[in-house]
C-alpha positions in Angstrom: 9.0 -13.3 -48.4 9.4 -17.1 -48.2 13.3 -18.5 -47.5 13.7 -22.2 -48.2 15.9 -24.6 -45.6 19.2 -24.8 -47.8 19.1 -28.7 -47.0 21.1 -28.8 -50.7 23.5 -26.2 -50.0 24.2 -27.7 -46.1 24.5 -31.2 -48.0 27.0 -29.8 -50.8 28.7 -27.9 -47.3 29.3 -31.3 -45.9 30.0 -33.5 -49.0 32.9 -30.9 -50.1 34.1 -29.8 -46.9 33.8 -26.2 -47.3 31.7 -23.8 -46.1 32.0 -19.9 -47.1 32.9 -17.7 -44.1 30.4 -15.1 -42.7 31.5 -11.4 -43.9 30.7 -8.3 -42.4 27.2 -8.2 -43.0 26.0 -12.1 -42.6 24.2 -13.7 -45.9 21.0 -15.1 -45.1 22.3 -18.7 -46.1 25.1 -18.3 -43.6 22.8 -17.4 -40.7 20.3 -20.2 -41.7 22.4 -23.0 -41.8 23.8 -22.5 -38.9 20.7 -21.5 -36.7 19.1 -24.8 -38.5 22.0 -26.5 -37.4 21.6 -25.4 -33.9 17.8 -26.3 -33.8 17.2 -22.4 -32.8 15.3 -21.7 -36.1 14.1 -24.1 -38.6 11.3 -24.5 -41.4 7.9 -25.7 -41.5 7.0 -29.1 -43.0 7.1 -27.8 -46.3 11.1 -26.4 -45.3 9.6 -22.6 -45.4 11.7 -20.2 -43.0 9.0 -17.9 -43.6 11.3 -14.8 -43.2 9.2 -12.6 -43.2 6.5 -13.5 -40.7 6.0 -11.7 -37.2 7.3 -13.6 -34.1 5.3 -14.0 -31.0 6.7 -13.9 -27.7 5.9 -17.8 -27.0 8.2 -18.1 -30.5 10.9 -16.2 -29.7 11.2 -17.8 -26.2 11.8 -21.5 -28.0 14.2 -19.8 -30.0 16.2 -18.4 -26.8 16.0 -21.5 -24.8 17.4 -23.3 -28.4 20.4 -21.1 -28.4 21.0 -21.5 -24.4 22.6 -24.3 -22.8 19.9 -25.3 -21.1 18.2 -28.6 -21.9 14.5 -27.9 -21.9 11.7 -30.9 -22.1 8.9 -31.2 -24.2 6.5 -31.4 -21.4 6.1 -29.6 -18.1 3.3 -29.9 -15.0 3.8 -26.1 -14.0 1.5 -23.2 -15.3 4.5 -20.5 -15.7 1.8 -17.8 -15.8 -1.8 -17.8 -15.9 -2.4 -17.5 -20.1 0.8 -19.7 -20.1 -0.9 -22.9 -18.8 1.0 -26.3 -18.5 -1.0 -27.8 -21.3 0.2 -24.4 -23.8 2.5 -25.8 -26.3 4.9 -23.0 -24.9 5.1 -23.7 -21.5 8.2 -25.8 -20.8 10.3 -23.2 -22.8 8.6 -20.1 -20.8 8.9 -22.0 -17.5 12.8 -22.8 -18.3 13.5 -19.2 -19.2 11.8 -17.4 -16.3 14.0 -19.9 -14.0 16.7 -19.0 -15.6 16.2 -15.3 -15.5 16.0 -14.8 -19.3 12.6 -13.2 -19.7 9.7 -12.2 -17.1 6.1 -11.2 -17.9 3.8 -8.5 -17.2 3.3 -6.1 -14.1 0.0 -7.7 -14.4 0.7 -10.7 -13.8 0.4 -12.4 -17.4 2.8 -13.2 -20.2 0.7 -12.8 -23.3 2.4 -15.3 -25.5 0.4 -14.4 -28.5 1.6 -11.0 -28.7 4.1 -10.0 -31.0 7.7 -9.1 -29.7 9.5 -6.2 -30.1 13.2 -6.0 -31.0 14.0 -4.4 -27.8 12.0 -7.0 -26.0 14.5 -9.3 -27.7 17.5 -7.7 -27.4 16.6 -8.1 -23.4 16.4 -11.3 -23.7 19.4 -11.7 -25.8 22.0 -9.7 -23.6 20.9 -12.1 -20.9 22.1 -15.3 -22.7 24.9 -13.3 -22.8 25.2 -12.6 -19.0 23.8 -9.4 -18.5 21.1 -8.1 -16.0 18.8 -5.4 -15.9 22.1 -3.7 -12.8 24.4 -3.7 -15.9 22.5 -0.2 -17.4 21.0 3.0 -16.3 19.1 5.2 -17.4 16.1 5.1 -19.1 14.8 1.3 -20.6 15.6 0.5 -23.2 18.4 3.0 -24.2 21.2 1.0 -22.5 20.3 -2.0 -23.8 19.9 -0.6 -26.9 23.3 1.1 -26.8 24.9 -2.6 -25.6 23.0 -4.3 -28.1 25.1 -1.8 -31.2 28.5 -2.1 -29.6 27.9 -6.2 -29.3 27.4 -6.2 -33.1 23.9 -7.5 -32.6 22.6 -5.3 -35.1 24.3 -6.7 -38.2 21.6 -7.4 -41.0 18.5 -5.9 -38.7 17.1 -2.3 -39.6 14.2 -1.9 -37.7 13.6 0.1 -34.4 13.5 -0.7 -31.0 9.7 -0.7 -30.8 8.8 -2.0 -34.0 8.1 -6.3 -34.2 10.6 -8.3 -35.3 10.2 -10.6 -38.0 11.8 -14.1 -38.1 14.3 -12.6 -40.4 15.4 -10.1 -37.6 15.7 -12.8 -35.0 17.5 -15.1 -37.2 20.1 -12.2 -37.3 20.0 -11.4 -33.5 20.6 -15.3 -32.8 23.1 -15.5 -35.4 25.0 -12.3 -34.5 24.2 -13.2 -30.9 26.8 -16.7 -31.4 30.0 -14.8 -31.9 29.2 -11.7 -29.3 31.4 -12.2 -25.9 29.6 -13.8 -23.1 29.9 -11.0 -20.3 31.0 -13.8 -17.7 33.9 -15.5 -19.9 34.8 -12.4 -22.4 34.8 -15.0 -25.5 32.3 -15.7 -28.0 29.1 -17.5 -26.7 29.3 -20.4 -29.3 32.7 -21.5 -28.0 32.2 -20.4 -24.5 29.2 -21.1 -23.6 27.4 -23.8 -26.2 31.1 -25.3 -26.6 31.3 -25.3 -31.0 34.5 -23.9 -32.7 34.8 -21.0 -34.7 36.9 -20.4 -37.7 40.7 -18.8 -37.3 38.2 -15.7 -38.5 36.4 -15.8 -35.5 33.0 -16.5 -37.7 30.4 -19.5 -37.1 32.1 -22.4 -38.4 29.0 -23.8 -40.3 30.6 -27.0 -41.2 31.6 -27.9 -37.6 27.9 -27.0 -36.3 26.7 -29.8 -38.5 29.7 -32.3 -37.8 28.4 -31.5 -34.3 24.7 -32.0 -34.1 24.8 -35.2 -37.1 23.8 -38.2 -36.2 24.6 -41.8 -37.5 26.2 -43.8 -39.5 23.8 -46.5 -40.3 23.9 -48.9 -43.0 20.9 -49.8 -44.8 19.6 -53.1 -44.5 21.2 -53.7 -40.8 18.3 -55.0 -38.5 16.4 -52.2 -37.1 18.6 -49.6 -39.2 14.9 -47.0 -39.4 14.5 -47.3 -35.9 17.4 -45.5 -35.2 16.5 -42.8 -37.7 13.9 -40.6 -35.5 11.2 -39.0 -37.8 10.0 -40.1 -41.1 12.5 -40.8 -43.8 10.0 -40.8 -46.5 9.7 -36.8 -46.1 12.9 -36.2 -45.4 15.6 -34.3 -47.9 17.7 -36.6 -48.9 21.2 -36.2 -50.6 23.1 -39.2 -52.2 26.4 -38.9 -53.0 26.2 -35.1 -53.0 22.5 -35.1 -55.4 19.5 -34.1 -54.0 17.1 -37.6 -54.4 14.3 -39.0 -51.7 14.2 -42.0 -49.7 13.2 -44.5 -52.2 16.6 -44.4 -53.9 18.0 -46.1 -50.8 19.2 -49.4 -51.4 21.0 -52.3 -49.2 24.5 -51.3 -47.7 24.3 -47.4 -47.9 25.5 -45.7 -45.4 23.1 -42.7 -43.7 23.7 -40.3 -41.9 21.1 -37.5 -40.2 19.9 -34.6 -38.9 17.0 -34.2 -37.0 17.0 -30.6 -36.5 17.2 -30.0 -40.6 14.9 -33.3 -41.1 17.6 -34.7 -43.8 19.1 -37.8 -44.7 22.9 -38.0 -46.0 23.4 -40.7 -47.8 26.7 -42.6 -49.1 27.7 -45.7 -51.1 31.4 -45.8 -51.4 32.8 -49.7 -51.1 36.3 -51.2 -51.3 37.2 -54.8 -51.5 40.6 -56.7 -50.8 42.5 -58.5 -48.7 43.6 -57.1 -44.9 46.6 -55.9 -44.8 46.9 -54.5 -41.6 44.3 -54.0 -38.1 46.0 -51.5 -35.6 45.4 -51.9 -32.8 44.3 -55.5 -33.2 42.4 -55.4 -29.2 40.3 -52.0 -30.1 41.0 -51.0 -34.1 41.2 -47.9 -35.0 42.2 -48.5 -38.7 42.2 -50.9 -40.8 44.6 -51.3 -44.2 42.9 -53.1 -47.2 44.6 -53.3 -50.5 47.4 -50.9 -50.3 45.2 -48.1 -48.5 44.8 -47.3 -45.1 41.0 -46.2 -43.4 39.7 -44.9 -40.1 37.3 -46.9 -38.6 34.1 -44.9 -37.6 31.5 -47.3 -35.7 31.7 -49.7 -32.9 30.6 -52.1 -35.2 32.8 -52.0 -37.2 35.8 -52.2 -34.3 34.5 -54.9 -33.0 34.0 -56.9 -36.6 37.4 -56.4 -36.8 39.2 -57.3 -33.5 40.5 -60.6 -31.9 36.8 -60.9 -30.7 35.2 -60.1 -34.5 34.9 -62.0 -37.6 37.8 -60.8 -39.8 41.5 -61.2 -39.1 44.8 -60.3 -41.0 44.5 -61.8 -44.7 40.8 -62.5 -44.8 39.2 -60.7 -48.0 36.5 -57.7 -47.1 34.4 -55.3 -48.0 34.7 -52.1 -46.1 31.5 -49.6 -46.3 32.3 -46.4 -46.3 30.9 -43.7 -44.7 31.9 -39.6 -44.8 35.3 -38.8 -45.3 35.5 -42.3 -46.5 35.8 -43.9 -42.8 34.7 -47.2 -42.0 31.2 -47.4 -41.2 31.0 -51.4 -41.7 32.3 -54.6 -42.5 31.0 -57.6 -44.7 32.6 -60.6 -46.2 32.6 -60.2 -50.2 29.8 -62.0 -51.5 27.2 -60.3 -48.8 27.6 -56.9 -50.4 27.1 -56.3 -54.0 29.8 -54.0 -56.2 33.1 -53.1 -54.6 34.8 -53.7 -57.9 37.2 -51.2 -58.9 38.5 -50.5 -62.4 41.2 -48.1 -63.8 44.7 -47.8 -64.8 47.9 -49.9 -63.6 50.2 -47.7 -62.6 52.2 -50.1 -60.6 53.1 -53.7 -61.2 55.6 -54.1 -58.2 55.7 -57.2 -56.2 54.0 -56.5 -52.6 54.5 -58.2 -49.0 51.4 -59.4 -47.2 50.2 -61.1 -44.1 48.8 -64.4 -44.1 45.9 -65.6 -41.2 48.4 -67.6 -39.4 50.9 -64.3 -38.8 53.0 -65.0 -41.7 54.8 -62.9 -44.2 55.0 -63.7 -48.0 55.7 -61.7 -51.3 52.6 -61.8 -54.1 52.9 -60.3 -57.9 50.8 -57.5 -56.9 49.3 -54.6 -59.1 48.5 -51.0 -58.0 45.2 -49.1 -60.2 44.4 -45.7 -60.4 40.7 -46.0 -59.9 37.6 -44.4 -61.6 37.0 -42.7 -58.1 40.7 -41.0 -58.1 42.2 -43.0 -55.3 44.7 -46.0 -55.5 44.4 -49.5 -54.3 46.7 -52.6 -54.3 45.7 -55.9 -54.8 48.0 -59.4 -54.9 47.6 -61.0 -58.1 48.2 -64.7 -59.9 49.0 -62.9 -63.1 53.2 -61.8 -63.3 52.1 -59.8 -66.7 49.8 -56.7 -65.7 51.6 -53.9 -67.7 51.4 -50.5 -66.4 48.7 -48.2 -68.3 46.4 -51.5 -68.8 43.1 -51.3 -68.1 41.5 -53.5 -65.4 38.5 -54.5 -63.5 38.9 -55.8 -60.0 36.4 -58.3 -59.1 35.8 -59.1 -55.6 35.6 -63.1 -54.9 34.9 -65.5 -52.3 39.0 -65.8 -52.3 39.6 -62.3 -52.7 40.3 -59.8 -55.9 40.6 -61.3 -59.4 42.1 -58.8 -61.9 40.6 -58.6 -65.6 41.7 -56.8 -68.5 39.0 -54.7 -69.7 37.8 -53.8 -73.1 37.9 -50.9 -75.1 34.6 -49.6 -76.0 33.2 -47.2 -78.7 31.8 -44.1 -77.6 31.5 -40.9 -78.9 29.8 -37.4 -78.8 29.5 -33.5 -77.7 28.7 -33.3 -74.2 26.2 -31.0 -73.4 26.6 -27.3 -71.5 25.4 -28.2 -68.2 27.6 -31.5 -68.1 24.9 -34.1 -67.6 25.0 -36.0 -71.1 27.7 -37.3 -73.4 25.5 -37.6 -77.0 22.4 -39.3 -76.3 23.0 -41.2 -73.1 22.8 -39.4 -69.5 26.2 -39.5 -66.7 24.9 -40.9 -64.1 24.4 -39.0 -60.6 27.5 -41.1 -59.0 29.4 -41.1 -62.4 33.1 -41.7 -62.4 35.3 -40.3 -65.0 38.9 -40.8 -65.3 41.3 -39.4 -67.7 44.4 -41.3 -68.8 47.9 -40.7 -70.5 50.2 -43.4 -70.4 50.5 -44.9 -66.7 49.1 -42.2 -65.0 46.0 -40.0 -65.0 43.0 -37.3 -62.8 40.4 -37.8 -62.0 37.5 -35.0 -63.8 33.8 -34.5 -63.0 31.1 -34.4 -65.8 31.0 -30.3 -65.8 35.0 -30.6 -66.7 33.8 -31.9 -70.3 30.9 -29.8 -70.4 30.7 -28.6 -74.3 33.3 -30.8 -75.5 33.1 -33.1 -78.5 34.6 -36.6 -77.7 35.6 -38.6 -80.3 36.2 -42.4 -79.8 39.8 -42.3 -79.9 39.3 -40.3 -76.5 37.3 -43.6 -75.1 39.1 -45.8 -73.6 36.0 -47.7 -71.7 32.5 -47.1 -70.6 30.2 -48.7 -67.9 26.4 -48.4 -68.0 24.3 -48.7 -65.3 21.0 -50.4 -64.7 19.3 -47.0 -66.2 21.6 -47.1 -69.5 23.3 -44.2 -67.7 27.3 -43.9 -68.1 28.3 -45.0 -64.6 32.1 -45.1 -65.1 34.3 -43.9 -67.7 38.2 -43.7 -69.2 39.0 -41.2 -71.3 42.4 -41.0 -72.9 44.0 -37.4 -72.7 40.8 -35.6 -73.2 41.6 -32.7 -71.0 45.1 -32.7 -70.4 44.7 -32.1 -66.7 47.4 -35.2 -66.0 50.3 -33.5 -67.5 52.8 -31.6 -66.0 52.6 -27.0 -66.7 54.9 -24.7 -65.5 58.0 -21.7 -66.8 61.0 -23.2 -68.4 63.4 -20.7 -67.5 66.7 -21.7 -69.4 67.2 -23.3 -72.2 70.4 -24.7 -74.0 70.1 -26.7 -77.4 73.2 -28.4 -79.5 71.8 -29.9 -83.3 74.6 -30.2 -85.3 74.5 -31.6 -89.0 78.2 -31.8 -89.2 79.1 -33.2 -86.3 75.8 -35.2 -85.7 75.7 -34.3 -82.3 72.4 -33.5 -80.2 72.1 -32.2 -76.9 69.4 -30.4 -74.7 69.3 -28.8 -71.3 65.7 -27.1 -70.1 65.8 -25.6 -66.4 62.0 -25.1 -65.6 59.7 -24.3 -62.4 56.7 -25.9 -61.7 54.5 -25.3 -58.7 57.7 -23.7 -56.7 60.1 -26.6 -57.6 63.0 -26.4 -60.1 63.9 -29.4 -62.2 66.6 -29.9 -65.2 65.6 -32.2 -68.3 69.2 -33.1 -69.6 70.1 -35.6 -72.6 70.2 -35.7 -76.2 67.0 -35.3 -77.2 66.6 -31.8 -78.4 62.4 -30.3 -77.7 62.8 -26.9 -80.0 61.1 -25.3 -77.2 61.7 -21.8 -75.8 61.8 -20.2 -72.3 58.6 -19.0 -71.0 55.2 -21.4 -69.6 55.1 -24.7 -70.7 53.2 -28.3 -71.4 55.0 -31.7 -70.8 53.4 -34.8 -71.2 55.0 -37.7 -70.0 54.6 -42.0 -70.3 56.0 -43.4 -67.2 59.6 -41.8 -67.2 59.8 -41.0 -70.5 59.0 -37.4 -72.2 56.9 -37.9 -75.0 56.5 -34.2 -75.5 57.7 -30.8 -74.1 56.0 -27.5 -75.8 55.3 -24.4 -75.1 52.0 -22.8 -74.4 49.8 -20.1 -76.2 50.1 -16.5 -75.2 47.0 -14.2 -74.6 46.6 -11.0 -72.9 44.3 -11.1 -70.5 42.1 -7.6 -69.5 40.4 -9.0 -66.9 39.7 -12.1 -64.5 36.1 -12.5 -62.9 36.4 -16.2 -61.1 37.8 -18.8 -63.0 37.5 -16.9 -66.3 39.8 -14.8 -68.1 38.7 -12.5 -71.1 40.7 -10.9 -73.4 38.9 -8.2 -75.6 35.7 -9.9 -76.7 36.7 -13.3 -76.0 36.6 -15.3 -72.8 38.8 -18.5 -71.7 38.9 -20.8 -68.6 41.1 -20.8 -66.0 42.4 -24.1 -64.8 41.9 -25.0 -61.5 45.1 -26.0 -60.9 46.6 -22.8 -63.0 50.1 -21.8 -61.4 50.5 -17.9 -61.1 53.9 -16.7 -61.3 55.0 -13.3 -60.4 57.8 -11.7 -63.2 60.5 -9.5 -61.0 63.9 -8.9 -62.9 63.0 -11.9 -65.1 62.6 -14.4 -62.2 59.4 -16.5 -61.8 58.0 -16.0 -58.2 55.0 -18.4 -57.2 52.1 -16.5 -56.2 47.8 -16.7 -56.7 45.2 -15.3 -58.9 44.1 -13.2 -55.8 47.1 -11.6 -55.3 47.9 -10.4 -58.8 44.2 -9.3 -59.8 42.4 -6.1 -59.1 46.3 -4.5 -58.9 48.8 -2.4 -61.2 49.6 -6.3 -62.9 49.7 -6.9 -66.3 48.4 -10.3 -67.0 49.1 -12.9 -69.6 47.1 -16.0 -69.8 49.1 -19.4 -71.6 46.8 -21.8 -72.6 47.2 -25.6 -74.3 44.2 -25.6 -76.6 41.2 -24.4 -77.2 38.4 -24.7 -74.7 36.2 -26.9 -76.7 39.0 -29.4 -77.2 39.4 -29.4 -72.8 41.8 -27.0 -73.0 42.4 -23.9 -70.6 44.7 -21.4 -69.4 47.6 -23.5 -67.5 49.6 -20.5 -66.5 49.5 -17.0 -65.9 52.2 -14.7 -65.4 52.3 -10.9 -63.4 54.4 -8.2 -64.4 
């Protein structure tokens, strides 16, 4: 059997942040992103693992010198044994490990690199990375060894026999396994112990840290010698842009790259912001830099010193900051060297703001604040006074810093498709940014939260194609309903009075753990029990209750009730009912038990809607 090199899966890993934890017997994705990680066990050009092939001795020896701490060359002038010459391919990893007293050859004198292994040659050679000699058992060989090698947990995922040869699957497990067994010397796990990488609190291989570890860059595309510093070619690398899988020609000026030899793969990001500095601390060696309202890290030496009192851009001066992973600063350019950095969404702000001139000084500018296509905030000074909150704008970067536009509404409309990727006849592009508004505030949503929805144009609030006619950035206006506000109203108290024209309404409700009171004279006809609000800056344009729906089961993020099905919000809260009290809890904790469950949902699924809330009795 043939295993690809998850390149995608290690490239969604990094680009979300989360990687699944090992369980008791270890997926083969877990162990090969992390042994890939590690450079112990990679794929051939064509990214085959090749599971299922025999390992030779000469094989299994690069893999043990790979997981050891020992740096080994790529070229030696010593013939470790007589069939292992210097000029063998082999030969600086067999010579390494026989100095080290990992492996020894033959009583005849030879070390027959060809031959296959066996897995109790292995597990030898193993249990010595892990500080154990030949003094540490007695009895007959192998049987301690063997004994050692069960109680370690070596054996997880491997079946065979001692005597039988071990395929690359069963040395990817023994390596893998091998990372979290106690070194003998130390008595803690040989990752951290010995090749000095973190585990989780679980005590697994933390997968995500492996590849934070061995990554290399940033670079930014278009920098003098920036392919230099990349060390193998790019053009058969895997690439991954923004979190899609794409190759090297989609690279263009002022990306920023990072890479991994041992996995031969590019990662590629193009996030820019543009405004005026707020704020360099400290201003001798930076360590973050403030632009428009938000605050960054600064990654690269580059950048630090572009913007120290030795570099190009002070306090006030207009940028654009490049972005790198976890949206750090990889570099720095003036606005008209870069191209994009606009920004367009919502005003949800239109509050004066204090700055910093070049010259030290402090002065007050009308300012506004926008929700942005890409979910994050920024804050730029503006000449306009009149910028109302829930506007649309564009923010255009210029030689003097951010002008702020009004943007136009636009007329779009159709069913997006199941898998997310089209909206009527026109493609989302692989960076698309989608933003969905209600009043002065809104979420951000990804393409697969419409998937199967029909939008109408009254939904569109404004489109952006790019240079492929693909939808590149969009506003919706309360398509999904994800913005608003769910949660149990737990007492209610009405007064409507013809006679005495009086009105008054008081609704206690919990949302997320909190308790809040709505008071005044507006009366919602509304009744305890899970609940939608939807508000326009302070005002409550509408309180209602949800729709109820026994639920049988939950597999995931969907509920089904008899012979329907309905999705679960990500965001749903979960409420345990005790004595009729509401007691935050999760999915996990109420599924699977003696719960009843009750789904309450806003509307139906192919209008965006979803179950908001579910409640456990």
């Amino acid at each position: 059997m043939k295993k690809r090199v998850l390149s995608a899966l290690l490239a969604a890993a990094l680009t979300l942040s989360l990687v699944t934890p090992a369980l008791a017997v270890t997926s083969q994705d877990d162990a090969a992103q992390a042994l890939a990680a590690l450079d112990i066990m990679t794929g051939d050009e064509s990214g085959n693992l090749n599971l299922s092939a025999p390992v030779t001795r000469a094989e299994f020896v690069k893999m043990l010198m790979a997981a050891s701490p020992i740096s080994v060359g790529d070229v030696t002038y010593v013939s470790p044994y007589p069939d292992v010459p210097a000029s063998h391919w082999a030969a600086p990893y067999v010579e390494a490990a026989v100095t080290a007293g990992y492996v020894t050859g033959y009583l005849d004198g030879t070390f027959r690199p060809s031959n296959t292994i066996t897995l109790a040659e292995g597990v030898v050679m193993a249990l010595r990375l892990l500080g154990y000699t030949n003094e540490d058992f007695s009895g007959s060989f192998p049987a301690g060894q063997m004994a050692m090698y069960r109680t370690l947990d070596l054996d997880e995922g491997i079946t065979i026999g001692q005597n039988d040869t071990m395929t690359r699957q069963d040395a990817m497990y023994l390596f893998y396994n091998l990372l979290t067994a106690p070194s003998k010397t130390t008595g803690q796990p040989y990752l951290s112990s010995v090749l000095g990488y973190s585990l989780t609190a679980d005590g697994d291989v933390d997968t995500l840290a492996l590849l934070n570890g061995t990554m290399d860059g940033p670079v930014v595309v278009g920098e003098v010698g920036w392919r230099d510093k990349i060390p193998f070619d790019i053009s058969k690398a895997s690439v991954t842009r923004n979190g899609v899988v794409t190759t090297s020609a989609a690279l263009t000026d002022n990306d920023v790259v990072y890479w991994s030899k041992h996995l031969n793969a590019l990662w590629v990001y193009t996030n820019k912001i543009t405004g005026p500095i707020q704020a360099i601390t400290p201003a001798s060696a930076p360590t973050s830099v403030t632009v428009s309202g938000k605050s960054y890290e600064i990654e690269t030496s580059t950048a630090a010193y572009a913007l120290s009192d030795l570099g190009t851009f002070e306090v006030g001066d207009s940028v654009t900051l490049l972005l790198g992973r976890d949206g750090k600063v990889a570099a720095v350019a003036a606005p008209g060297q870069t191209s994009g950095g606009s920004v367009c969404g919502l005003v949800v702000s239109n509050v004066p703001q204090q700055y910093t001139d070049k010259n030290g000084n402090d002065y007050t500018a009308a300012s506004v604040t926008i929700l942005a296509t890409d979910g994050n905030t920024y804050t730029y000074s503006t000449e306009r006074t009149s910028v109302r909150t829930g506007t649309l704008v564009q923010a255009v970067p210029t030689e003097n810093g951010m002008e702020v536009k009004n943007l136009s509404s636009a007329s779009l409309s159709g069913k997006v498709n199941a898998d997310g990727t089209k909206l009527g006849g026109r493609s989302f592009a692989s960076n698309v940014e989608i933003l969905d508004t209600y009043g002065d505030h809104g979420v951000r949503v990804y393409p697969e939260r419409l998937a199967g929805m029909e939008i109408t144009e009254s939904m569109v609030r404004y489109y952006l194609l790019d240079g492929n006619g693909d939808i590149s950035r969009l506003i919706l206006k309360d398509a999904t309903g994800d913005m608003h506000t769910y949660g149990v109203i737990t007492s209610v108290s009405e007064v409507n009075s013809s006679a005495s024209m009086t009105t008054a309404g008081t609704y206690v409700y919990d949302t997320a753990g909190t308790t809040k009171t709505i008071s005044g004279s507006t009366v919602y006809n509304v009744k305890t029990g899970p609940f939608m609000m939807k508000t326009d800056g302070e005002e409550i344009d509408r309180l209602t209750n949800l729709t109820e729906v026994k639920i049988t089961s939950v597999e995931g993020t969907t509920a089904y009730a008899g012979n329907r099905q309905y999705a679960i919000w990500d965001d749903a809260l979960v409420y345990e009912v005790r004595d009729g009290k509401y007691y935050l809890t999760s999915l996990a904790l109420v599924t699977g038990g003696d719960y009843t469950l009750t789904g309450w949902y806003d509307k139906d699924q192919t209008d965006g809607g979803r179950i908001r809330v579910i409640l456990a009795k």
